[in-house]
N, C-alpha and C positions, 0 to 999 in steps of 0.2 A: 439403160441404167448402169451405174456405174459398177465395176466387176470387181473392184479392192478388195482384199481382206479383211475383215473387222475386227475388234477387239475383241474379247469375252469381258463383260462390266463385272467392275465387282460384284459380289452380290449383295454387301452390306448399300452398294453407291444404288442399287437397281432394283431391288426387293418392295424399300419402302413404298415403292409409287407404280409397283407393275411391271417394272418395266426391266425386261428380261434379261438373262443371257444369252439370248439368242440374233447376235447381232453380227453374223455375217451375212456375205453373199449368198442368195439362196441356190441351194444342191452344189454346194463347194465346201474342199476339205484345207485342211493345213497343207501351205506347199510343203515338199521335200524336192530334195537339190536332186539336178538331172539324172538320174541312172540312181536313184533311191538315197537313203541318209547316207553320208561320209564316214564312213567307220573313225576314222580319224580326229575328228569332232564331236563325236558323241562323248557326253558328260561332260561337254565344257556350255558351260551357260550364265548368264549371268545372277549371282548369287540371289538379286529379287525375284526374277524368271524362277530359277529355281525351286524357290517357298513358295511361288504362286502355284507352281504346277505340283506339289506336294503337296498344297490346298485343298488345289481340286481331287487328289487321290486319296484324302484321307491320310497322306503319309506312308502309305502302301509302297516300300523302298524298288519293289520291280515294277509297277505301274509307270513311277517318277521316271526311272530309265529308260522305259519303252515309249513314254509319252518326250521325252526329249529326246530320244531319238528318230524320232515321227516328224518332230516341227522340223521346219525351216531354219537354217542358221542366224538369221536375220529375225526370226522371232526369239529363240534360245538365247542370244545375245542381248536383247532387250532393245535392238533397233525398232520393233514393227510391235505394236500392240498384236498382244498376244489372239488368234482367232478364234470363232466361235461357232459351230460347236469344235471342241478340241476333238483330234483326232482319234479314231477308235483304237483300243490296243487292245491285245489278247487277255489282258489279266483283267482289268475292266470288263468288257464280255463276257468273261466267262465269271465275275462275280454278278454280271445279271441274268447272267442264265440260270444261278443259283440261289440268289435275292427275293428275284420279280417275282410276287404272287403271280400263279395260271390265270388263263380266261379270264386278265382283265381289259380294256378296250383302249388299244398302244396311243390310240390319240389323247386319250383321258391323261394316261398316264404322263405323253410327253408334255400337256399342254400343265399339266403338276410341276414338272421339270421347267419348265420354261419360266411358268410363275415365279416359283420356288418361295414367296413369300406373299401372303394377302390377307385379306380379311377373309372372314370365315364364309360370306353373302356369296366369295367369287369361289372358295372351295368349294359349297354348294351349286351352286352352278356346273364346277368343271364337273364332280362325281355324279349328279343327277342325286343326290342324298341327302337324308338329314344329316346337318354339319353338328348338330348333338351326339346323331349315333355311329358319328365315322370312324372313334374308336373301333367298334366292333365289324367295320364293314370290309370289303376289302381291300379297301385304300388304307385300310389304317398303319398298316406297315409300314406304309410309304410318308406319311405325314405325324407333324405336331402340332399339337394345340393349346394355346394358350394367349389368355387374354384377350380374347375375340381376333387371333391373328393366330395364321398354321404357317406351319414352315414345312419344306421338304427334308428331310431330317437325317437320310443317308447319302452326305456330300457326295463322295465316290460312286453311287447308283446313279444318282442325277445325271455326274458326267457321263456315265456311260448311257445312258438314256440318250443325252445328247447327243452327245459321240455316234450314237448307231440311228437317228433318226434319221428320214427324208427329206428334200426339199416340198413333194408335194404334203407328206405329215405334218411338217413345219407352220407351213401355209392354214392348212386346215386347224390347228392347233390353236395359230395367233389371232385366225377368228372367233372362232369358242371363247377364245378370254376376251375380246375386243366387247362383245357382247354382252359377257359378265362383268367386268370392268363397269360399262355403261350402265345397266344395272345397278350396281355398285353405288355410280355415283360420281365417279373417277374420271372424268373426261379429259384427265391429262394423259391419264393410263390406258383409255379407252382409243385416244388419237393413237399412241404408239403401237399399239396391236394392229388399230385398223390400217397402218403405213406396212407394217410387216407383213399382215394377211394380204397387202394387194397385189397380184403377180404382173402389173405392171406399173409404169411410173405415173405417180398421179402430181401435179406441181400443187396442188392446192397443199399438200401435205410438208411442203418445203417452209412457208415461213415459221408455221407455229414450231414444228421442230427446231430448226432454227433460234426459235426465241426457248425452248425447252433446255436447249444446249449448253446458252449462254447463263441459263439463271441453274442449271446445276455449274455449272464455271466456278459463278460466284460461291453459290455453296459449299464448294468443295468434291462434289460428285464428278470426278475428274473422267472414270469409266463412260459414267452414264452419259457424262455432256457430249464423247467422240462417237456415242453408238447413237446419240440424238443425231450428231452435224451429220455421222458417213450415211443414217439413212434419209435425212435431206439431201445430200448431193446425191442418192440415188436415185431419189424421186425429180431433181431437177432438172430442166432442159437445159443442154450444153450451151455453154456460151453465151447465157444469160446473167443478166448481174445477180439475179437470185443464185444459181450455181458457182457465180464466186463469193458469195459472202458466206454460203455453205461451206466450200472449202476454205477461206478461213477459219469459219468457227473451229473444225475438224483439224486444222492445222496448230488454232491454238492449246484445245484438248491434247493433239498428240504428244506439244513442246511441253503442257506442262506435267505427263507422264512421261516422259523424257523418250519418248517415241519418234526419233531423230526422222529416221529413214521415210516414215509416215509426213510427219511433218513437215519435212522439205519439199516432201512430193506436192503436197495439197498446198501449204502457200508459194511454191511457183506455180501453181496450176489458178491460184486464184488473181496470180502477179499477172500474167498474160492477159486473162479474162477482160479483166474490167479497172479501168483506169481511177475510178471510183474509187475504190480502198486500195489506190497504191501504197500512200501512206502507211496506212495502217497494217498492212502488208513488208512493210520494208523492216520495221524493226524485229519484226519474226523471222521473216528471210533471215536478217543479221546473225540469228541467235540462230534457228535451224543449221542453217548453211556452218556457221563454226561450229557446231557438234557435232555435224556428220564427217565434216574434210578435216576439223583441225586449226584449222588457217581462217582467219577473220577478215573479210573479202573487204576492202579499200572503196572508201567514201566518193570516188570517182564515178559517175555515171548509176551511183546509189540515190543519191540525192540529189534533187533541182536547184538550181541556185536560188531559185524564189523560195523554198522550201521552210514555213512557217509550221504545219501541223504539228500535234504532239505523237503523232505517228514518227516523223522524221525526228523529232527530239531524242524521241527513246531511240532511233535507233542509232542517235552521233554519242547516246551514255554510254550503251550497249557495246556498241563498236571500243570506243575508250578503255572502257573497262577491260571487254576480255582482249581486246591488244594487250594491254599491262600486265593482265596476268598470263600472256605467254610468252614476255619478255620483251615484245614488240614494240618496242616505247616509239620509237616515228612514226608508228600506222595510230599508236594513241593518242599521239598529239597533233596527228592530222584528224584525227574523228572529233578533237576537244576543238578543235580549231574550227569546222564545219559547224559545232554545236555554238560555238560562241556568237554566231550571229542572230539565231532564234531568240524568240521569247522564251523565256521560261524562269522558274527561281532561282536565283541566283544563289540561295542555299546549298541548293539540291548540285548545283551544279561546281560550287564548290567544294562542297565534301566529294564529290568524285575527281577533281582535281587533285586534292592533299590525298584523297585513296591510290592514285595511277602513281604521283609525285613520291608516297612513299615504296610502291612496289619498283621503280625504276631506282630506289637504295636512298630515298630521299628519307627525314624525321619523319615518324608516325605523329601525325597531327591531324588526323579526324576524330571530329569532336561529337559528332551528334550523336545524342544515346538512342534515337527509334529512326521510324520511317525507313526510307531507303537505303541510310548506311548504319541501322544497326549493329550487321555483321561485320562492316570494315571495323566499326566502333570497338568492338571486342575485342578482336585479333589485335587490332592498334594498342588496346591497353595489355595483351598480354606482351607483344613485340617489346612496346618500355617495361615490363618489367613486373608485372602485374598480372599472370594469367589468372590468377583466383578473381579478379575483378571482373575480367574479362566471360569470364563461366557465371558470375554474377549478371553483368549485364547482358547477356543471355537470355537467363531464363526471368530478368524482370520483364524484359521487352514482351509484346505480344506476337511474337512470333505469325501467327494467320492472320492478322491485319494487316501486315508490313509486305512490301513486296521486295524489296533490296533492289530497287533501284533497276526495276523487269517491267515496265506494262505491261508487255504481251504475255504476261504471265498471271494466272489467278495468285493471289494471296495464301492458298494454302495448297497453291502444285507442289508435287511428287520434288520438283526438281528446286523448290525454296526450300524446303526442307532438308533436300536431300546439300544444299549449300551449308545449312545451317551446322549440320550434322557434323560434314568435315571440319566442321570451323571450332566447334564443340570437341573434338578430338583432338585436333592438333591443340587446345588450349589443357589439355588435358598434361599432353606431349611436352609442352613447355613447363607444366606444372609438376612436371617428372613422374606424373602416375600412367606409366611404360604401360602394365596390365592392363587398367580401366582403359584406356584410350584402345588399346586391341579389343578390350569387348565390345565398347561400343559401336565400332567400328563394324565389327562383324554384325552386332544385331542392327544397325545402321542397313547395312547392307543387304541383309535379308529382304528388308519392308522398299527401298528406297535407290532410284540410278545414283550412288555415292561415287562412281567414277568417273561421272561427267563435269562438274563442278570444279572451279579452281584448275580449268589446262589436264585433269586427269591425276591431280594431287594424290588422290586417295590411293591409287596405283603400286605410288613409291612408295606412298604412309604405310602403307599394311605389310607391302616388302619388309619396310623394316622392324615395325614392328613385332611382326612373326617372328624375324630373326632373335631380335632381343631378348624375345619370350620364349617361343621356342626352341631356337636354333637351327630353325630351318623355314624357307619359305612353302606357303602350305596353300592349300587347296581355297581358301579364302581370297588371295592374292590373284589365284590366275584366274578364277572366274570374275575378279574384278577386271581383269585386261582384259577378259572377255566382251565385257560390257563396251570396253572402248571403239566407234569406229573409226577411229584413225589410227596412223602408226604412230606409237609414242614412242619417243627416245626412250633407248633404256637405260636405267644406271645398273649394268649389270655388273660394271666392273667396283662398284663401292660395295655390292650387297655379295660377291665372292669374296671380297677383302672382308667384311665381317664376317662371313659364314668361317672362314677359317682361321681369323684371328680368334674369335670366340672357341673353335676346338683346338686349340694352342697351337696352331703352323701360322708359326707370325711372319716366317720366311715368304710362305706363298701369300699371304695377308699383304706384305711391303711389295711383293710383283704386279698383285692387281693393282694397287696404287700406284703406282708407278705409272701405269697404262691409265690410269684415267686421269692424271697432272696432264700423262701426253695426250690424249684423246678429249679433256674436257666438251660436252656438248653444250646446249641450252640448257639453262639452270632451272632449279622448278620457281613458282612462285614465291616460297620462304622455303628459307634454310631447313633440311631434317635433321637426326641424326645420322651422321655421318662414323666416319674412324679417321680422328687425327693422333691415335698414339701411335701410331705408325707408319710408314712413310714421309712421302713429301707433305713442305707444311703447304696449306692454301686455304684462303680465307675466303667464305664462301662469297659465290654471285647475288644471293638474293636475301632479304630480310632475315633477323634471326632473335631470338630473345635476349634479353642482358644477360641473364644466366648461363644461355650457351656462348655468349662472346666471350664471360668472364672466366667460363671453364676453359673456353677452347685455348684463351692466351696463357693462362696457367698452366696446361698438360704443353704448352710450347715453352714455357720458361724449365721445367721440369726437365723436357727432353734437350735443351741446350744446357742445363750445368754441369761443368763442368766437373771433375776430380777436387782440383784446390775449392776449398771454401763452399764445397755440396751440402754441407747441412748446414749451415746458416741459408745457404738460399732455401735449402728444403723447407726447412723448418719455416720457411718467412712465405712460403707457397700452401704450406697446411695456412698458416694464422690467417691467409685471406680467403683461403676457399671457406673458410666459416659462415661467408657474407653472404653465398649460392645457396639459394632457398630449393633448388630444384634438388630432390634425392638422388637422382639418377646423376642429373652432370658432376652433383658433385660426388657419386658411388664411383665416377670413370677418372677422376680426378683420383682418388685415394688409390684405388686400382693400379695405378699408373707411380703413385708415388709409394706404393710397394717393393714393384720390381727395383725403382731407382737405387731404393738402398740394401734389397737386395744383392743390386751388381756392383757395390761398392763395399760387402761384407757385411753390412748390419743387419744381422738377421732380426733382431727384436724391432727395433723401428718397423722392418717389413711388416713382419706379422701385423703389429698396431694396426700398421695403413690397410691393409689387407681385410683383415676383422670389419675395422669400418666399414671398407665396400661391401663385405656379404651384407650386414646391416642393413646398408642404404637401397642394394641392390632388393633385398628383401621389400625394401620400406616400398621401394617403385614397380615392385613385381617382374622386375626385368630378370629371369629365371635363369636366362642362357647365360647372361655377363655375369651371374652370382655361380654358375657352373665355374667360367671361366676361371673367374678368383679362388674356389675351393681348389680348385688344380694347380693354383700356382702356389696355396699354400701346401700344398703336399707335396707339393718341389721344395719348398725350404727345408724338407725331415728329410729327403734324399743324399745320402752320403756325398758331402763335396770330394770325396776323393777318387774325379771318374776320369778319363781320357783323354791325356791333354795338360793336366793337373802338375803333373808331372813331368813336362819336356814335351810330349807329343806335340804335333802338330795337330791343330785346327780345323775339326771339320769343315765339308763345306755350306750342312744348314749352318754351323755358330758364323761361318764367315757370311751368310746373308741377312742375319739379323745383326751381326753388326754393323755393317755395312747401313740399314735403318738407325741405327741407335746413335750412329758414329759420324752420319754426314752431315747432322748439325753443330758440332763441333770443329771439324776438323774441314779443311780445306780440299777440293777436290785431288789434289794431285798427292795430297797428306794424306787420306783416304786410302786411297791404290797403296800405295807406300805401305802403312799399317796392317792391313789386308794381307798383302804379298809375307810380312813380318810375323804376324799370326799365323799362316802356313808354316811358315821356318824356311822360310826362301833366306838365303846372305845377301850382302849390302852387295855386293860384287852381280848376285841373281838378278837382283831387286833392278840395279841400274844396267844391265843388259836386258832387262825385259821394258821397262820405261824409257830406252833410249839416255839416263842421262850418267852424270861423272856416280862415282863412287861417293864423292864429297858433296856432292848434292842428296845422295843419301842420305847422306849422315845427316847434315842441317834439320832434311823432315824428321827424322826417326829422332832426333832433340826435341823438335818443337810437337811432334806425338806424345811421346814421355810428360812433356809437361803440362800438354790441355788436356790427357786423360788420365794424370797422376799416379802414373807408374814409373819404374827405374830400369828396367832389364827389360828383353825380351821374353822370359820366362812371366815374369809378371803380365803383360801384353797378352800371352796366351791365356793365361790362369783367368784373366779380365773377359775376354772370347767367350770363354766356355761361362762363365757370369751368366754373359748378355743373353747367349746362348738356352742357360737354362730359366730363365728369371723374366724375361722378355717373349 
């Protein structure tokens, strides 16, 4: 029999029909990594892992910790469907040492535990009692009743029942119910007992499970359908075609609870097998294999060149797609190009076309409001300019019908939802509701794999938006990396550049940036928010919404105006940010055109702009950036007459934020020049340090004076300490 680890089902997915928690390997516990847990890893888990196993505790905050430091790193992370029974830990025991009524009969009690959920015929049975008077019996602490159905009613006791039972209690237990099950009436509940009570492998028990698996698939019983396949591939003889369509089924349950590492395992295990469902096999591979590695493995030697199934179809979309969305556009258009000789709808096949056409920077032009590309359909209408449409057609579409464009996926897996989700955030994101899109995010991520979807999207999303919100990245964010198993690029150098431009060191803010102009990696799928008021300009690699393109070219017109003729451009920079529906781009916009006229003396214009942005910052819930701006209006009540003011020389933070403020202006060897002149270095210094004449001095230090509308050097410094304070 096969010796894998199993899930633990939910128990909403496995209650209704008997059919237990108790679905792992028999007399086996949760692995732990070699020489015990990693001290170093404990408490990093993935945020759904985590409210599962918070589930099972009741919420009990030191159970959670001792039960995630027990698992496996590859369960914690949400790789490997979580096993069952969960591991025993001290505070769990010792709540059933304090719980368990005495001298009741451990089998009775686990084979309650195992149930956890039934009619009343099979309670009677397990207790040997009237199921009227088990209120008062001694089971009744342990159960509820209601509606002709009991429940076991103290989550936390259950697992620990689990937790501490035997393989041969186990055994003995899943017959007792096997019996009252049949009794019952239940012979679907009645089969799954008698597969688990058998201590060894019986094949006759492979097909119906089998067919048990696939029709909770469809239902949505995502739990229930992996503990149906893994204990048909238990019960089936190796290297039989029944043992690989077992591991498919078990392969398809694990992809669509995003259970990668499971996943991949059992559909290569079914790829070798049996030639039979290669096909059908291949577009799972596709999808497993790029979850686990990262990298979306090349149509070469994937597919036969005779290859008509709709097994190979789905997996030349599959392929297409996630190539595109990890920027891979030749491995996409070698998967669109293998697909285009198949039959299939020429619909379907074009909305994944204009989908991949627009993530490689091409017009959003998918048009279909349902079926496969409803999600692209959304994001497309928020990309033009429309997120509110976009969150519309959303939540018209029927979300568990549709699959987006996944065969090997049920209609309402973990992992279409958990697609959906990020798609519904980022539209949020575009819609400038900064805060909502972080909640959702986070309860998104509680229930659902959010950081598999979209290349690992959610990763960055959450980065920044914690930043936004809070000003710091937060325990949210790295249990989502947690979830990842590949290496994702990091954008660490944009989310330092925010962290500190948001607590006013716009100096160290302009160094990170700077390192990531030099460093740029692979971009993500669509543009985030990023920080273009300082630093280098760069316009990003990947799709973005009208509202951030039109904010982003405005806070660039802003940071080139010049001294001459600043407030007619200013002023002509407010009248069109009017037209930016999003709060937020347009709160970083006013933000920005604060400081401008700040360092050019106009303290009341500042203020205005400034005001605005708390407003708008408020209105999008972006917390940290409305920090930001309170502080820079509390710099405007700061006595202008500080260090420098007066003759001094120029620090050296005023001389690194201008240096930011002043290279869009000014030329790079006018730059140095100006720099060097804000110190109070002489033209004589100036051109001993630059290698050039004295009269080549002078020329820059004219053509300084005039694109930053100043007369003197004294003036030059006075403007420093501006940039300095106001920037």
């Amino acid at each position: 029999m096969d010796g894998t680890t199993r899930a633990r089902p939910a128990v909403r997915d496995l209650g209704r029909r008997g059919i237990v928690a108790d679905v792992g390997p028999r007399g086996t516990r949760a692995a732990e990594p070699a020489g015990g847990p990693d001290p170093s890893q404990e408490g990093v888990a993935a945020p759904h892992v985590r409210a599962a196993i918070s589930a099972a505790c009741a919420g009990d905050p030191v159970a959670v910790a001792e039960m995630l430091a027990a698992l496996g790193e590859e369960h914690r992370r949400g790789w490997r469907a979580l096993p069952s029974p969960l591991p025993e830990v001290p505070s769990l025991a010792a709540r059933s040492r304090s719980v368990l009524p005495p001298n009741l009969d451990p089998d009775r009690v686990l084979a309650l535990a195992l149930c956890e959920r039934g009619p009343l015929s099979v309670l009677h049975a397990i207790t040997g009692g009237d199921a009227d008077r088990i209120a008062s019996s001694r089971f009744g602490r342990l159960v509820e009743a209601h509606g002709g159905i009991f429940r076991f009613s103290d989550v936390a006791l259950r697992t620990a029942v689990l937790a501490a039972s035997t393989a041969s209690g186990r055994l003995r237990a899943h017959r007792l119910l096997a019996a009252a099950y049949a009794a019952a009436g239940d012979p679907d509940a009645a089969l799954w007992h008698r597969a688990r009570g058998s201590a060894s492998g019986d094949p006759r028990f492979v097909e119906p499970l089998v067919t048990q698996s696939r029709i909770a698939l469809r239902r949505g019983s995502f739990s229930r359908a992996w503990a149906c396949a893994e204990e048909a591939v238990a019960h089936a003889r190796s290297g039989t075609p029944a043992h690989a369509a077992a591991l498919l089924c078990a392969g398809h349950a694990a992809l669509s609870g995003g259970w990668v590492v499971d996943a991949l395992e059992r559909i290569e295990g079914a790829r070798r097998i049996d030639g039979a469902h290669r096909g059908d096999a291949t577009a799972a591979y596709v999808l497993a294999r790029t979850l686990r590695l990262g990298v979306v493995p090349a149509p070469a030697g994937l597919i036969p060149g005779d290859a008509t199934g709709p097994g190979y179809r789905s997996a030349a979309m599959l392929g297409a797609l996630l190539s595109a969305e990890r920027g891979d556009h030749e491995r996409s258009a070698a998967w669109l190009a293998v697909g285009a000789g198949m039959e299939h709808d020429r619909g379907e096949r074009s909305a994944l076309q204009a989908w991949c056409d627009m993530l490689a920077g091409g017009s959003s032009t998918v048009t279909e409001r349902d079926g496969s590309a409803y999600v692209a359909h959304a994001l497309c209408l928020g990309l033009s300019g429309d997120p509110r449409a976009g969150l519309r057609a959303l939540a018209e579409t029927d979300a568990p019908a549709t699959g987006e464009g996944c065969a090997v996926l049920a209609a309402r897996a973990p992992m279409h939802r958990a697609r959906r989700a990020v798609a519904e955030v980022l539209l949020h994101v575009w819609a400038g509701r900064i805060g909502i899109a972080l909640d959702l995010l986070r309860a998104a991520a509680d229930e659902l794999p959010v950081a598999l979807p979209f290349a690992g999207l959610a990763v960055a999303l959450s980065r920044r938006l914690e930043l936004a919100v809070d000003g710091r990245i937060g325990s949210c964010s790295r249990d989502l990396e947690a979830n990842l198993p590949w290496v994702r690029e990091a954008t660490g150098f944009v989310d330092r550049a925010l962290g500190a431009f948001l607590q006013g060191r716009s100096d160290e803010a302009a160094v990170h940036m700077r390192l990531w102009s030099d460093r740029r990696g692979p971009s993500e799928p669509f543009a985030l928010p990023g920080l273009d008021e300082i630093g280098p300009f760069g316009a990003p690699r990947a799709p973005e919404p009208r509202d951030a393109t039109a904010a982003r070219l405005l806070r660039q017109r802003v940071r080139e105006t010049r001294k001459s003729g600043w407030r007619d451009e200013l002023d002509q920079v407010a009248a069109e940010s009017r037209g930016i529906r999003s709060p937020f781009e347009r709160a970083r916009l006013e933000a920005l055109l604060g400081p401008a006229c700040a360092v050019r003396g106009d303290r009341s214009r500042a203020v205005r702009h400034l005001r605005a942005a708390q407003s708008l910052f408020d209105e999008s819930g972006a917390r940290a950036w409305r920090g930001m701006v309170d502080r820079r209006l509390g710099m405007l009540d700061v006595p202008r007459h500080r260090a420098g003011t007066s003759g001094e020389e120029a620090s050296a933070p005023a001389l690194e934020v201008c240096r930011d403020a002043w290279e869009t202006i000014l030329t790079a060897r006018e730059l140095e020049v100006a720099l060097l002149m804000a110190q109070g270095c002489t033209n004589r210094e100036i051109a001993l340090a630059l290698h050039v004449s004295v009269r080549t001095v002078e020329v820059h230090g004219g053509r300084i004076f005039a694109k930053l509308g100043v007369r003197t050097r004294h003036e030059l410094t006075v403007l420093a300490h501006r940039t300095e304070r106001h920037l």
